[in-house]
C-alpha positions in Angstrom: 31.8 19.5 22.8 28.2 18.1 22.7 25.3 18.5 24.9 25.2 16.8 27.9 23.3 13.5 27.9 21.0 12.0 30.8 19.7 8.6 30.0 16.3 8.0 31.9 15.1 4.5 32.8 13.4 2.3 35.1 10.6 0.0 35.2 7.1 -0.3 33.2 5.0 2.3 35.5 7.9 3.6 37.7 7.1 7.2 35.9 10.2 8.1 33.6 7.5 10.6 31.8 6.5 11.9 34.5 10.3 12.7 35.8 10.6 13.6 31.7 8.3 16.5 32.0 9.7 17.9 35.3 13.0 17.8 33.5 11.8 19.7 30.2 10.4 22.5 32.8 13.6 22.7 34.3 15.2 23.2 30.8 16.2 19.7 29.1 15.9 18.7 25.7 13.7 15.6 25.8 13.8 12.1 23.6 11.5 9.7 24.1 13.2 6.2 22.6 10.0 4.3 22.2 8.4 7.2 20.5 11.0 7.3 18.4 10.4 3.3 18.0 7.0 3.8 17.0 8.4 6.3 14.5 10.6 3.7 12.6 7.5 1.1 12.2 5.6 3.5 10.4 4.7 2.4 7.2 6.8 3.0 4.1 10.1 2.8 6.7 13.0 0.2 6.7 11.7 -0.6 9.9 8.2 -1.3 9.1 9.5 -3.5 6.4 12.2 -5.1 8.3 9.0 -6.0 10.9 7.0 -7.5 8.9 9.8 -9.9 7.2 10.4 -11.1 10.8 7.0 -10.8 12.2 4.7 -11.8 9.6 1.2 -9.6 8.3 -0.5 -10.7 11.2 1.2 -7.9 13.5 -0.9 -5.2 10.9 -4.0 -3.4 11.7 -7.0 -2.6 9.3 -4.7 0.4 7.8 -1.6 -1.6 7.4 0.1 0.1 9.8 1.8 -2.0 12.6 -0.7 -2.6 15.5 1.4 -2.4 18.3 -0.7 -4.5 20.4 -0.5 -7.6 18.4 3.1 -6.6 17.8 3.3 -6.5 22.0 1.5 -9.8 22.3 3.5 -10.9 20.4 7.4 -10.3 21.5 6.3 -9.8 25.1 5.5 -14.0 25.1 8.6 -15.0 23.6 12.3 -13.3 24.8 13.6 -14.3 21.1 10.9 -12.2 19.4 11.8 -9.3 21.7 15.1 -9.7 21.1 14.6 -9.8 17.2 12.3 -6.5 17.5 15.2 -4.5 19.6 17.5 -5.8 16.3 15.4 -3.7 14.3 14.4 -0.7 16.5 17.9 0.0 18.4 20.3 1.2 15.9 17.5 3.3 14.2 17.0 4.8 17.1 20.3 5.0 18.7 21.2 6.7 15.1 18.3 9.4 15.7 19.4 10.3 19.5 23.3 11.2 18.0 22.0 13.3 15.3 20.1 15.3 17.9 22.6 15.7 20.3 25.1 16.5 18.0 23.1 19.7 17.1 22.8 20.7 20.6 25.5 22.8 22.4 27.5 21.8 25.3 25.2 24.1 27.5 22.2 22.0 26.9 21.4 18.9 28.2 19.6 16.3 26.4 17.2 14.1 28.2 16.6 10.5 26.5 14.0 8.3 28.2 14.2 4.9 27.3 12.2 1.8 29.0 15.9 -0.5 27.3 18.8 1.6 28.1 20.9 -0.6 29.8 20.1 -3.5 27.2 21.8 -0.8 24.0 24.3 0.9 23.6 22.6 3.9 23.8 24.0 3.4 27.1 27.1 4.7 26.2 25.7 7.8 24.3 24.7 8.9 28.4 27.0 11.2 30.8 24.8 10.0 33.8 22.0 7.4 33.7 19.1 8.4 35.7 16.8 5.6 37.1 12.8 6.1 38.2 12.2 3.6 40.7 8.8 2.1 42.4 7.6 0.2 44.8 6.4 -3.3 42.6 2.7 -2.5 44.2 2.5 0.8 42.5 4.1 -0.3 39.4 1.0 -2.6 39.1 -1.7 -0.3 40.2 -0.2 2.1 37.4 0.0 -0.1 35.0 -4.1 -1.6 35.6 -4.4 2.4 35.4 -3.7 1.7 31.8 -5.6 -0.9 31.1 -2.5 -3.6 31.4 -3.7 -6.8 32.7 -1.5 -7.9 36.4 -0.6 -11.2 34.4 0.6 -9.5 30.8 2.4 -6.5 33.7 4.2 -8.6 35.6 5.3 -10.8 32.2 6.5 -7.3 30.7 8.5 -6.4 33.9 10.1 -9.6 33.8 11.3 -9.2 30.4 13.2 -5.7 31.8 16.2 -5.7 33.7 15.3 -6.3 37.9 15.4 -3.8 40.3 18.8 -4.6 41.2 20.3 -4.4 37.8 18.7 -1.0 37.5 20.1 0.4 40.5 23.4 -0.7 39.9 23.9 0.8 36.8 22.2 4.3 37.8 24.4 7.4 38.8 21.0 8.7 40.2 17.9 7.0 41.8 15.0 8.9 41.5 12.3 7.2 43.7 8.6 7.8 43.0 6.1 6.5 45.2 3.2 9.3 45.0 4.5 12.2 46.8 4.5 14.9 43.5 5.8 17.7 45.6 8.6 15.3 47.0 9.7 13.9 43.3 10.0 17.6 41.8 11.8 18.2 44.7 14.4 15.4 43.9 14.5 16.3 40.4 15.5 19.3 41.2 18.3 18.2 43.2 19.5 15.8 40.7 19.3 18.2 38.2 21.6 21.2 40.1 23.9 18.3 40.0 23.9 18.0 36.0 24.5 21.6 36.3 27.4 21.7 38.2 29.2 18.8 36.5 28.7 21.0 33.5 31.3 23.7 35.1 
């Protein structure tokens, strides 16, 4: 037996980090997918080679590394060039998230937030898939938080699945709308639930 596996999604904004951290108090082992990403663009990677075959030199910064900005402007206007970036990321990192649960024990749970779960099959790497959901109004106000433009947010939701493909496919909605006290408090729930389909 492996570890457990929780696969955490939802929206641009809808706060799977934020549902992340609460989880790691509470005990979970936690893999973040697009950090893992950025890991396998680094220079001197197949990735970061594979990238720049497809992408061109024009998606490099000053350093040579991969800007992911220009990299973003760059997929995020064409669903073809996403789909050719998620070629080159996915198995990489659907390879890294085995290896790690496969040296956890069946006790521990292992948390893996990832903004394309239900597009992979990491999907099928998950016990239960967890889903962080928002109201569209906060998404946005999040997101200009950050600096995202409404225009360039709302293009990036788009290319996600909709709301109604994300609550389909989740064995657990997690809804986050401000209240912190009342989101720890249905993390907690969801998590005793983990816990007792552990045995």
């Amino acid at each position: 037996m492996t570890a457990y596996v929780v696969g955490l999604t939802g929206p641009l904004g809808a706060g799977k980090s934020t549902v992340a951290g609460l989880l790691r108090e509470l005990g979970a082992k936690v893999l973040d997918a697009d950090a893992i990403g950025k890991d396998e663009l680094l220079r001197g990677t197949v990735g970061y080679s594979a990238a720049i075959q497809r992408f061109g030199t024009g998606i490099l910064g000053e350093d040579k590394e991969v800007d992911r900005s220009k990299l973003a402007a760059k997929v995020f206007a064409d669903p073809r060039e996403l789909e050719a970036l998620e070629r080159i990321l996915w198995p990489r990192v659907i390879a890294r998230v085995l290896e790690a649960r496969s040296m956890l024990s069946e006790r521990e749970v292992l948390v893996v937030e990832a903004i394309k779960l239900l597009d992979t099959a990491l999907r099928r790497a998950c016990d239960r898939v967890w889903v962080v959901m928002a109201r569209r109004e906060t998404l946005l106000s999040r997101l200009a938080r950050r600096g995202v433009s409404e225009d360039d947010a709302l293009g990036r939701l788009r290319s996600q699945s909709s709301d109604d493909e994300f609550t389909e496919a989740a064995d657990v909605v997690i809804a986050n709308d401000g209240d912190r006290d009342a989101l720890r408090q249905t993390v907690e729930r969801a998590w005793a639930g983990v816990r007792a389909a552990q045995g």
